[in-house]
C-alpha positions as CSV (number, residue, x, y, z in Angstrom):
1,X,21.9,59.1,17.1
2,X,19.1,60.0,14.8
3,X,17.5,56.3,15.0
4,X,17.5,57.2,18.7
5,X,15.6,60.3,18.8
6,X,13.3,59.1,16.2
7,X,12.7,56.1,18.7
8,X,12.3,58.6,21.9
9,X,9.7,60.9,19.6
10,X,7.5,57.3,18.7
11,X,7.6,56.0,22.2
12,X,6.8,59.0,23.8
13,X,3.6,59.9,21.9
14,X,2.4,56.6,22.2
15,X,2.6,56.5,25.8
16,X,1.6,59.7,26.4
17,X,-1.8,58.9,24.2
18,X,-1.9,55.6,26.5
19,X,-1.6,57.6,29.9
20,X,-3.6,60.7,28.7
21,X,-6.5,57.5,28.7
22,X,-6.4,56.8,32.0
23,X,-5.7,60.6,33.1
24,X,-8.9,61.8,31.0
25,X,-11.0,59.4,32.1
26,X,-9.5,59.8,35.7
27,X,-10.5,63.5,35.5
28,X,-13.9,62.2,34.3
29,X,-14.7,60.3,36.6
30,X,-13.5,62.6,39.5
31,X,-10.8,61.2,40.7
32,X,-7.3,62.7,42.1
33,X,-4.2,62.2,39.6
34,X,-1.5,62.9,41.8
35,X,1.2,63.1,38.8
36,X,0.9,62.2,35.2
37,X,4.6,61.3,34.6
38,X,6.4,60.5,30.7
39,X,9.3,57.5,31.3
40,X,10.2,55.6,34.4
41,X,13.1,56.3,36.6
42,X,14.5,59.2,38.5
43,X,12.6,62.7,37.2
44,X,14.6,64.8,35.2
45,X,11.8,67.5,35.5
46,X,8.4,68.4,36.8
47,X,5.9,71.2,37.2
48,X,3.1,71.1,40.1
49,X,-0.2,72.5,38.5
50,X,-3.2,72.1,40.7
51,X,-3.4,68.9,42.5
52,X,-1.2,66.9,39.3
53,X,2.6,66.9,38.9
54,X,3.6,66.6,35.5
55,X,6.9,64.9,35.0
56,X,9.9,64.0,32.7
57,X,11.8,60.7,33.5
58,X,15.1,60.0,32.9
59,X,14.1,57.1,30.5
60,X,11.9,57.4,27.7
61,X,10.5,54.2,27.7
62,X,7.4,54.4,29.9
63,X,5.3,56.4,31.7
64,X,2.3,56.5,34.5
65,X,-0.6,58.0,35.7
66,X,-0.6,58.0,39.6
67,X,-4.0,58.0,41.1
68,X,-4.9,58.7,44.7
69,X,-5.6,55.9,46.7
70,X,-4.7,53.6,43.3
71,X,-3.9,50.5,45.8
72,X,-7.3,51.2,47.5
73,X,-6.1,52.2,50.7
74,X,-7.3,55.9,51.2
75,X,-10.6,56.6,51.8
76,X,-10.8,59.8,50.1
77,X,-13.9,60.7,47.7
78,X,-11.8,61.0,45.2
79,X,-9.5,58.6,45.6
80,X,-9.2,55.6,43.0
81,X,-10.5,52.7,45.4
82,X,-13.7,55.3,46.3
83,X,-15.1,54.6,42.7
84,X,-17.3,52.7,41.5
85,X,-16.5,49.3,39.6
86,X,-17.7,50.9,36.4
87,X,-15.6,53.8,37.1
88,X,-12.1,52.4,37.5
89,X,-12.7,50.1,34.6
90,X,-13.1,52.8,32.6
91,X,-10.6,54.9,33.5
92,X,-8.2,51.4,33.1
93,X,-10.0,50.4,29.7
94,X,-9.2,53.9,28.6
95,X,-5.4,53.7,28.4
96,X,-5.0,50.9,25.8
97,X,-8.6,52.0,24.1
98,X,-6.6,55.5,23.0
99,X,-3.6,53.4,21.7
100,X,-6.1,52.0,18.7
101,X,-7.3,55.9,18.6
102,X,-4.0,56.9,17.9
103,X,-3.6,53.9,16.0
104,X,-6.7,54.7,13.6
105,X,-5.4,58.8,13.6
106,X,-1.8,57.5,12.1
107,X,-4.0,55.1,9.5
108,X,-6.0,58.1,8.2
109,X,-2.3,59.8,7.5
110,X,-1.0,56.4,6.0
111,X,-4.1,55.2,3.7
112,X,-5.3,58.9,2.9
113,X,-2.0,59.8,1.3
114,X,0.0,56.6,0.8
115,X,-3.0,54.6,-0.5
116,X,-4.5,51.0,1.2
117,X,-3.5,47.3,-0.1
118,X,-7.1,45.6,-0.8
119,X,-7.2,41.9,-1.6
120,X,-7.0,42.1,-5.1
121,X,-5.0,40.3,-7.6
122,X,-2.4,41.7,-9.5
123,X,-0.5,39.3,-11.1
124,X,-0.3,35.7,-11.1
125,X,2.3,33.5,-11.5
126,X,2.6,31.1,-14.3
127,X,2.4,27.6,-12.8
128,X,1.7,28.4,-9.5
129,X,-0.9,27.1,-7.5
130,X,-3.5,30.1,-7.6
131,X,-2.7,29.7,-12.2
132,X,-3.5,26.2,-11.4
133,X,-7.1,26.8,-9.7
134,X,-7.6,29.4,-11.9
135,X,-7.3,32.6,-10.8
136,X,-7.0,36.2,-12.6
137,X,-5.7,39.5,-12.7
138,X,-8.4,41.6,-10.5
139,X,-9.9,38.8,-8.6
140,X,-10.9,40.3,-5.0
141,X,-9.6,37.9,-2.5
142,X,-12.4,38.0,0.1
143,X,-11.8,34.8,2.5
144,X,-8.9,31.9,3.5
145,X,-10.8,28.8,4.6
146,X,-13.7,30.9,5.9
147,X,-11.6,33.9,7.5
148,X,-12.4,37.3,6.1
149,X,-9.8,39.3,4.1
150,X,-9.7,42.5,3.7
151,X,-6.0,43.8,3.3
152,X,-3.5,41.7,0.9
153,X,-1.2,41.8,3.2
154,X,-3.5,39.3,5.7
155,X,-2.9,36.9,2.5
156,X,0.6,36.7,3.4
157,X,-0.2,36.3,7.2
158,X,-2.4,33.6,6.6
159,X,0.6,31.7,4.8
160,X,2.9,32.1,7.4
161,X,0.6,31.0,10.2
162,X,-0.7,27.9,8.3
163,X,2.0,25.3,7.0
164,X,0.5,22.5,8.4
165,X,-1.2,21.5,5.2
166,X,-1.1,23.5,1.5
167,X,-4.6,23.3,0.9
168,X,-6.8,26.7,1.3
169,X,-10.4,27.0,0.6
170,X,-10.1,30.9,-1.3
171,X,-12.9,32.8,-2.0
172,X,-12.8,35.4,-4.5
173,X,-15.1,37.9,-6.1
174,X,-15.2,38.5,-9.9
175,X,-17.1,40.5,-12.1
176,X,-19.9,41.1,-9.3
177,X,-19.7,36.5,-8.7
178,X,-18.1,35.1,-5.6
179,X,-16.6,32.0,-6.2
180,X,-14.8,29.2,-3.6
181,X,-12.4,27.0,-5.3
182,X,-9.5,24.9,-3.3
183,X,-6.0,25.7,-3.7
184,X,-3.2,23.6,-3.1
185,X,-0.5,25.6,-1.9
186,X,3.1,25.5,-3.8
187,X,6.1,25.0,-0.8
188,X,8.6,27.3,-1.2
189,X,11.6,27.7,1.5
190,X,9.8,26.0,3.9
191,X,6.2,28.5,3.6
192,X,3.1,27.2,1.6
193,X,2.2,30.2,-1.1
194,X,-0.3,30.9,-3.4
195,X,2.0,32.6,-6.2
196,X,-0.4,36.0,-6.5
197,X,0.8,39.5,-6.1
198,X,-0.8,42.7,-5.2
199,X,-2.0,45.5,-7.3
200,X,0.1,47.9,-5.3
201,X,-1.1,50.6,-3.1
202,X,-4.6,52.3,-4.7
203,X,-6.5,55.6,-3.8
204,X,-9.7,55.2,-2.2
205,X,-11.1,58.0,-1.6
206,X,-12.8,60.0,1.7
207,X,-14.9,56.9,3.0
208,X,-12.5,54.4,1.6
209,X,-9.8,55.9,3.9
210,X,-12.3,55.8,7.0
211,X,-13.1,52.1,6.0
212,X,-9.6,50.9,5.2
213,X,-8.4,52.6,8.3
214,X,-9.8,51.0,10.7
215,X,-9.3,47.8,8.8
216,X,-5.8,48.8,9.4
217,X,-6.2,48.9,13.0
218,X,-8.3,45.6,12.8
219,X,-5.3,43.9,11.1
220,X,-2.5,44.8,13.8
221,X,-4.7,43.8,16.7
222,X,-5.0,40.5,14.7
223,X,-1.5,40.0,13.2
224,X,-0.8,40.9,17.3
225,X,-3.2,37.8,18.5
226,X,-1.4,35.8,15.7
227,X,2.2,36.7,16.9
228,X,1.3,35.5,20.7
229,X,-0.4,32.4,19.3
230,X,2.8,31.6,17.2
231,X,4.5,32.5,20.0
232,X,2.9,30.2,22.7
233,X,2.4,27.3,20.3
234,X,6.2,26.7,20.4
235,X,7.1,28.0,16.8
236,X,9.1,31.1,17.8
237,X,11.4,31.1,20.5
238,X,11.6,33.7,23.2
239,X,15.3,34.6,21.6
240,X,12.8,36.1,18.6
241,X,11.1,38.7,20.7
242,X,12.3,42.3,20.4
243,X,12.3,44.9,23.0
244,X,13.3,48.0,23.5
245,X,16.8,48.2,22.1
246,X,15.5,45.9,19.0
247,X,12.7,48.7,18.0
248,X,15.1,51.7,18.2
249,X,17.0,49.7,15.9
250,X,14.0,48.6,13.6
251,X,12.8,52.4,13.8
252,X,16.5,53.0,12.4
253,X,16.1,50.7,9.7
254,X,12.9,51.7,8.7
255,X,13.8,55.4,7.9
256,X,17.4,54.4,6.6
257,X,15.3,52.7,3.8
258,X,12.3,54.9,2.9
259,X,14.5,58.3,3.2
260,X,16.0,57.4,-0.3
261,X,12.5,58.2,-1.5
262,X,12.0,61.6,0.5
263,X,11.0,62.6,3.7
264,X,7.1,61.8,2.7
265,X,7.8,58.1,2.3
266,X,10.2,58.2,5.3
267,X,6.9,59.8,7.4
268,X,4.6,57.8,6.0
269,X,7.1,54.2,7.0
270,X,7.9,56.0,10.6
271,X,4.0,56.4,10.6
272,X,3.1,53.4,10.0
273,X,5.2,51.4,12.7
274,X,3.8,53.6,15.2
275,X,0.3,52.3,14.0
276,X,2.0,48.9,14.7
277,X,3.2,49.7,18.3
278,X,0.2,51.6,19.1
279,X,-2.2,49.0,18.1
280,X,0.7,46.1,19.8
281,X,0.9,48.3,22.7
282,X,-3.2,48.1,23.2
283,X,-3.3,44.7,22.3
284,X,-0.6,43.8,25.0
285,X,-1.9,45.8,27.8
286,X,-5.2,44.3,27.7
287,X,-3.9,41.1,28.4
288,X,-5.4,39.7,32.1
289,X,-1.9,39.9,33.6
290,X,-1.0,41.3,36.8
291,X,0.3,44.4,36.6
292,X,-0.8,45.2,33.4
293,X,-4.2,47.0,32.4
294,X,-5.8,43.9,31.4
295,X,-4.9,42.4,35.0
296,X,-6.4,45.2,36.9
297,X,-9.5,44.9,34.0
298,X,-9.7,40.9,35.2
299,X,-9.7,42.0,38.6
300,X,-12.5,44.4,38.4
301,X,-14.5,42.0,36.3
302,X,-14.4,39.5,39.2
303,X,-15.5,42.1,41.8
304,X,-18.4,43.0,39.8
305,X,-19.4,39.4,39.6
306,X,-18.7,38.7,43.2
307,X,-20.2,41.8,43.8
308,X,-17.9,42.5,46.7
309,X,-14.3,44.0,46.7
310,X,-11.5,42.1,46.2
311,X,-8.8,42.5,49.6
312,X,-6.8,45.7,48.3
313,X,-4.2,44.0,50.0
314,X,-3.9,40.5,48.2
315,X,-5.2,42.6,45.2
316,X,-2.0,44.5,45.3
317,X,0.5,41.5,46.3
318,X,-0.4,39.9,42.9
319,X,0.3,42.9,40.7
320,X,3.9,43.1,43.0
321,X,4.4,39.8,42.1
322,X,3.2,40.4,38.1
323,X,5.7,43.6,38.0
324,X,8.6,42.0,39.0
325,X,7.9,39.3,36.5
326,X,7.3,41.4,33.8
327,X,10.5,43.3,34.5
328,X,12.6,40.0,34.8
329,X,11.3,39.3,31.3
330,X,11.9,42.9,29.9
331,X,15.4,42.6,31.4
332,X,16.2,39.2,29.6
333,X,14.0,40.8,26.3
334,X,16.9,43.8,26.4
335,X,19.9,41.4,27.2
336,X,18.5,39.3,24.3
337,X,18.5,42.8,22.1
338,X,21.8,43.5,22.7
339,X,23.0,39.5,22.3
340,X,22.0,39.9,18.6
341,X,23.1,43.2,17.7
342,X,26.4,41.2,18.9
343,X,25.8,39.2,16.5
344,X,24.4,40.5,13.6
């Protein structure tokens, strides 16, 4: 029960954050919000204030905005459609845009009191292909065949998205020198590593917490593009996805094991998988589906291009079609979930 309402308290910030976006900038930009509305279903309860209803929904996972004249039918002012192109794609952009705000708010908790993971060597392993090309104790990994690194942890990323080949241009920093030498990967259960550790979590101070914050950020919306490209390329298979009923249960797990150390460690691990589905959850809606944010983004980008409105009506047949696609898939995501808690 406790994994549960842990799971409801996550979800529900981080869509409220996502539809306080697009009700802000609704607001902003004068337009009507007819009801601002936590979870999706049948409302369990709702207060009218002004011109908005404010809602609670029987299930927790969702939520909405409504805007007058959204579908571009009313001719009201202040209706949605009235706006200009600019307008609605800022008060679309504005949803997923606060998810990496609340995203970079649960960092600054995370780094400025559990510490960040820089790219720096702690300990190498004797014989292993980093001892072999000669790396130390303290070297500051800075790129992987040209990509930047900041966090250690986008070391280990890098290692599970490339196993085509072992060999990895690394460039380190030490003493003040950079330095590129080529590594040749050990294999070990089927993953190509290095054979480095980290130094552990360090304190960095005020402006270290700004800077490795939004690094943090910067490495869940890439570990995100990563994920889909893994994803897509045929290495995972759909049956890998998690949904709903998968991240209650990984939200269980996560405090189950980080309680043992007190409830700090057990905030800062609950903390820091919100930053992941925050971060996931911007990432995800700004994809140029129908239906989604992104899709209505894409849409918006092509009238303002065209220079001319797209039909509201063929406008609004598409996202139709996108929605009940994308709740096919969340229905096969959640039988999935339940498939392997089965199993496992």
């Amino acid at each position: 029960m406790l994994r549960i309402i842990l799971a409801i308290l996550i979800f529900s910030v981080i869509v409220i954050i996502h539809e306080l976006g697009h009700f802000l900038l609704a607001k902003k930009n004068g337009i009507c919000v007819e009801e601002f509305a936590i979870g999706i279903g049948p409302t369990l309860f709702g207060i009218q204030k002004g011109e908005t209803k404010y809602s609670i929904k029987c299930l927790p996972f969702g939520g909405c905005c409504v805007m007058l004249g959204e579908d571009g039918e009313s001719s009201d002012p202040r209706a949605f459609g009235s706006k200009s192109a600019l307008a609605r794609f800022s008060v679309i952009f504005a949803g997923p845009f606060f998810n990496f705000i609340l995203a970079f708010v649960l960092a600054l908790f995370v780094v400025g009191f559990g510490g960040a993971d820089p790219a720096v060597v702690g300990t190498v392993e004797p014989g292993s292909a980093a001892y072999e090309a000669g790396l130390q104790e303290g070297d500051r990994i800075i790129r992987l065949d040209g990509s930047r690194i900041y966090n250690f942890r986008e070391i280990s990323l890098y290692n599970f998205m490339h196993t085509d080949t072992p060999e990895v241009d690394v460039t380190y920093e030490r003493d003040g020198v950079k330095n590129t030498v080529e590594v040749d990967r050990h294999e070990e259960n089927g993953s190509y590593l290095l054979g480095i550790t980290m130094t552990g979590n360090t304190e960095v101070g005020p402006l270290g917490t700004l800077k490795y914050s939004l690094l943090e950020v910067r490495y869940q919306i890439k570990s995100t593009f990563l994920s889909l490209k893994y994803l897509v390329s045929g290495r995972a298979s759909m049956s890998d996805m998690s949904g709903p009923v998968g991240i209650v249960n990984m939200i269980g797990d996560t405090y189950e094991q980080s309680i043992v150390y007190g409830i700090g460690a057990a905030a800062l691990s609950l903390a820091s998988f919100a930053i992941l589905l925050s971060a996931n959850l911007g990432v995800m809606n700004l994809l140029p589906i129908p239906a989604l944010d992104g899709g209505r983004l894409l849409f918006i980008i092509v009238e303002m291009i065209r220079r001319k409105k797209i039909d509201p009506e063929k406008e609004g047949f598409v996202h139709f079609a996108g929605l009940v696609i994308l709740l096919a898939f969340m229905v096969f995501v959640m039988a999935n979930d339940i498939r392997n808690i089965f199993i496992s």
